[in-house]
N, C-alpha and C positions, 0 to 999 in steps of 0.2 A: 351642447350648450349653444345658445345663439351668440351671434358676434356681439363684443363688446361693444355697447352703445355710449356716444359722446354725452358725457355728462350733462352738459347743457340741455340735449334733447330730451333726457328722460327727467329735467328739472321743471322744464318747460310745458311737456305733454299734458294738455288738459284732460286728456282721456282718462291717466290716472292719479290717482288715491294723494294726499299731500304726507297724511299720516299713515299710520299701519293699517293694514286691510283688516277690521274686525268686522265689519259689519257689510254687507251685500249693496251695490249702487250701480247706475243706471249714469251712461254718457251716451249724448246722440250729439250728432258732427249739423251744421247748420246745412239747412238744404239748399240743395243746387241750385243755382239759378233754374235750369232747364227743368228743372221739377215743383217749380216754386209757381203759383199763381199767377195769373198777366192783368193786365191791368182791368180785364173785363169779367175778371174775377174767377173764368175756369182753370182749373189746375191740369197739364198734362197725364197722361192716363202712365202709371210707375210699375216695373217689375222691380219685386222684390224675393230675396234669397234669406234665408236663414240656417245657422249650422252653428255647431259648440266645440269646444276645446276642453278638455281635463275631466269627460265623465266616468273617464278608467282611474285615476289615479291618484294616491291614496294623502297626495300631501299638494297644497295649493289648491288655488279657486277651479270654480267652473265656468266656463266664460261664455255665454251666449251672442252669437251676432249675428245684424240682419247687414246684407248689405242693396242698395238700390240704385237704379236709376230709370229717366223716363223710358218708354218703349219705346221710341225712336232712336236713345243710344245703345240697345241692346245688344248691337254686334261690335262696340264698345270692348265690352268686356271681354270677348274673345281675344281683340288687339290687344289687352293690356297685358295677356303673358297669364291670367288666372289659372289655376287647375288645383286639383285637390291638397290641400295646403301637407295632407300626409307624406305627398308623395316627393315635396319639394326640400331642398334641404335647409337651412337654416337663413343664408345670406340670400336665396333666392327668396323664401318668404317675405323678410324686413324687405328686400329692396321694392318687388311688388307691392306691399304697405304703403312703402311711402310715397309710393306714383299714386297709388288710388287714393290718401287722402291728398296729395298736390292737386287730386281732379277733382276739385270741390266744386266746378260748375259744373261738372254733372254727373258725380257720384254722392251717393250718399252714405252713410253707416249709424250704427251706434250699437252699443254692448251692454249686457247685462252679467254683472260681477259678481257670482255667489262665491261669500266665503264659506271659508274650510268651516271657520264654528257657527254659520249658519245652516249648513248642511245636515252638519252631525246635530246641532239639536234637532231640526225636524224630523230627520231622521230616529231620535232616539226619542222623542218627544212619546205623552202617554199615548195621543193619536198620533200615532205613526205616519208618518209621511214619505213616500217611495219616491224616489231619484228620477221616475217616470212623471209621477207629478209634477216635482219640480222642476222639469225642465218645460212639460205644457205651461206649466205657469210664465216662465220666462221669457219663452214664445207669445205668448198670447199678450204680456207686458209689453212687447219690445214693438209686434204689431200695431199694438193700439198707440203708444206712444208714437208712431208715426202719424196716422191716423189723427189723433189729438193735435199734431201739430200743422195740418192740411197738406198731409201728402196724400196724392188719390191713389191710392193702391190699388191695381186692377185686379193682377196677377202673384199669385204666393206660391214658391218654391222651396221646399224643405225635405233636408234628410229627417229621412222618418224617424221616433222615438216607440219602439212596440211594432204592432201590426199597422203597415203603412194605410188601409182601407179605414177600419177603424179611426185611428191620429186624424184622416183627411176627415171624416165624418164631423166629427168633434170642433176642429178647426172653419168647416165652413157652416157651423151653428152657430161658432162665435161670431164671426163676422159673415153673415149674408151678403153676397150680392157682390163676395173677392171669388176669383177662380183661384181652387187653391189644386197643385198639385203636390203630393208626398209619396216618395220613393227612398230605397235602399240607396245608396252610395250617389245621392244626388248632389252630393260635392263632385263629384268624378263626370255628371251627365248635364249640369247647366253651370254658365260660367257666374251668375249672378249669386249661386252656391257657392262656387270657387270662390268667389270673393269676399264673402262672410264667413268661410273658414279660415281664409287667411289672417282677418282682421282680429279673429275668436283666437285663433294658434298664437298670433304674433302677442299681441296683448295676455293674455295667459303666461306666455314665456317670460316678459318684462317682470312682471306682477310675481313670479316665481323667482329667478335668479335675482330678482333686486330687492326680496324680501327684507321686510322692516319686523323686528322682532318684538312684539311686543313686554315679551316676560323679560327679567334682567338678565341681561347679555352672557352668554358662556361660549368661551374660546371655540367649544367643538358646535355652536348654534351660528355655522356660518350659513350664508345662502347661496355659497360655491360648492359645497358640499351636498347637499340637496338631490341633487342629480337629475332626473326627469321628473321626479314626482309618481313614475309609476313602480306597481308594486314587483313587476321583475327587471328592475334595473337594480344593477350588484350596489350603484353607490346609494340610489334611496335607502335600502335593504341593509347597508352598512348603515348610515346614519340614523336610521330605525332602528337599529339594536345599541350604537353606542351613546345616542341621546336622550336614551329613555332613562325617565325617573322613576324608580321602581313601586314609590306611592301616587306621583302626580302623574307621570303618564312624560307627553312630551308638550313643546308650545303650541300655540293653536294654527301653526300652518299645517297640522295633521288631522286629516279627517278621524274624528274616533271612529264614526260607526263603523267604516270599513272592518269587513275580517281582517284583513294581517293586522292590523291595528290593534281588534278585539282580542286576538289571540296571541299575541306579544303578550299583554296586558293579563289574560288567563295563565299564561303558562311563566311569564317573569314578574308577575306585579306581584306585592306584597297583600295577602289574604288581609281585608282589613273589616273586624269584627266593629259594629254599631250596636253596642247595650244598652239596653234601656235602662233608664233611671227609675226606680220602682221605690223611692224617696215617699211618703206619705206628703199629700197636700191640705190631708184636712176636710176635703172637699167627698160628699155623700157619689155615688155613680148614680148614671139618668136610670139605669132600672133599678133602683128600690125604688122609684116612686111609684112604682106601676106593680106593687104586690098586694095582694088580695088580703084584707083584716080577720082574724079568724074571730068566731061567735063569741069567744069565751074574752075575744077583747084584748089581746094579746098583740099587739102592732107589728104584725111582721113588713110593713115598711122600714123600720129601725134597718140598717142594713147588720148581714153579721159578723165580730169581729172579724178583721182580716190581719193572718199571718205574715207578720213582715219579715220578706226580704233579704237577704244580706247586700248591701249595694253593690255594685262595680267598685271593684278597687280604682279603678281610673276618677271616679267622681270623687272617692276618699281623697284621692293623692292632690287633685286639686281644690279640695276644700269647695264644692259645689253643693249648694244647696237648691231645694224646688222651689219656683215661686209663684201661689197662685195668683192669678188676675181678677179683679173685679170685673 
């Protein structure tokens, strides 16, 4: 777990959430001076990094970040202590953070916050939507919001999402005229990566252990218990089995789609049977209108009797009737 953070700070931080994370949002940090336009209206020429936090794991957001600054401070980022935000442990993380947003004259950032229940609907949604998608999307948001707000992007640096050739193809249709580079463990190979994983880890971690719950509170729905969020850590994996509601599932800092998730839910949820109401409404079906009249005059549009039913005892029990609509 990351080092307890001073209350004040994390009351403060505009970067997140006021209320419960139910829904996915976008923070970008005000640009640098040194990346910001001059008075003659060109903007300095920007490298920019991108990389995420939380795409293994099966409870909390996903966090995307880009992190930037102009080409001239690019050996910058080397001095500030950056490297692949996996590698570092916790307090080396925050304290990196909080030097790279203290250099707001010439670093840049901002993050793209998917939550857990907007994941899992996409994900479960009738057009299905794959975790690869989603993250191009995030990408491509988080670009163009730079962009929108007159940063000259020259140079694009990203740990790749799939096959790194393809992701680069994609990436510079979206945006022409950016060099973009995409590689395997380009958190580890440019420090402007380093820097956007940190700000994706650190912020993810916050968003995680200081979880706000939305459903009503229970003793064992703490956010110290949680644990990393990924699927082979003993304490997630503990409070995945003892949180679980064996109709509802658990609250929504759990991604459903995930397998362990699905397969809790397969193997300890309660079988829950949906019957249909076969209740008469009175109302004719759309094919009798469309049967053929026989010579002798006989209207086989009439439909024919239909054998009713015995209802669901569940409809009995609460006294439910059909009701048609005009």
């Amino acid at each position: 777990m990351i080092d307890a953070d001073p209350s004040w700070e994390l009351a403060t931080d505009v970067s997140l959430p006021k209320a419960p994370l139910t829904k996915s949002y976008t923070y970008m940090s005000p640009i640098p001076k040194s990346c910001d336009r001059s008075d003659s209206g060109d903007a300095p020429k920007v490298v920019l990094g991108v990389d995420e936090a939380g795409r293994g794991p099966v409870l909390g957001p996903m966090v995307y970040a880009i992190g930037y600054c102009s080409i001239e401070h690019k050996e910058r980022m080397k001095d500030s202590g950056v490297a692949d935000s996996k590698i570092l442990n916790d307090a080396t993380r925050t304290t990196i953070f909080s030097k790279l947003r203290s250099a707001d004259d010439w670093f840049g950032w901002g993050i793209r916050v998917l939550s857990p229940q907007d994941i899992s609907t996409s994900m479960l949604s009738v057009g299905r939507i794959s975790l690869n998608v989603i993250a191009h999307s995030a990408t491509r948001l988080l670009i163009q919001e730079a962009l929108d707000r007159g940063v000259n992007v020259s140079e694009v640096y990203v740990d790749t999402v799939g096959t790194p050739e393809t992701y680069q193809a994609k990436l510079s249709g979206w945006f022409p005229g950016i060099s973009f580079t995409v590689a395997k463990k380009a958190d580890a190979l440019y420090p402007v990566v380093s820097g956007a994983s940190i700000c994706a880890k650190v912020t993810r971690d916050r968003l995680l252990h200081h979880w706000t719950f939305v459903e009503p509170p229970l003793p064992k729905w703490t956010a110290n218990s949680l644990g990393s969020g990924y699927p082979g850590d003993a304490r997630t994996v503990n409070w995945l089995k003892t949180s679980r509601d064996r109709i509802f599932g658990w609250p929504r800092v759990v991604r459903f789609s995930w397998q362990t998730a699905v397969k809790q839910i397969e193997d300890e949820g309660v079988k829950v049977e949906w019957p249909e109401d076969e209740e008469s409404t009175g109302m004719l079906p759309i094919t009798s209108w469309f049967a053929r009249k026989q010579d002798s005059g006989v209207d086989l549009q009439a439909p024919a009797e239909k054998k009713s039913k015995p209802r669901h005892q569940a409809f009995l029990d609460m006294k439910m009737r059909s009701m048609a609509t005009v």
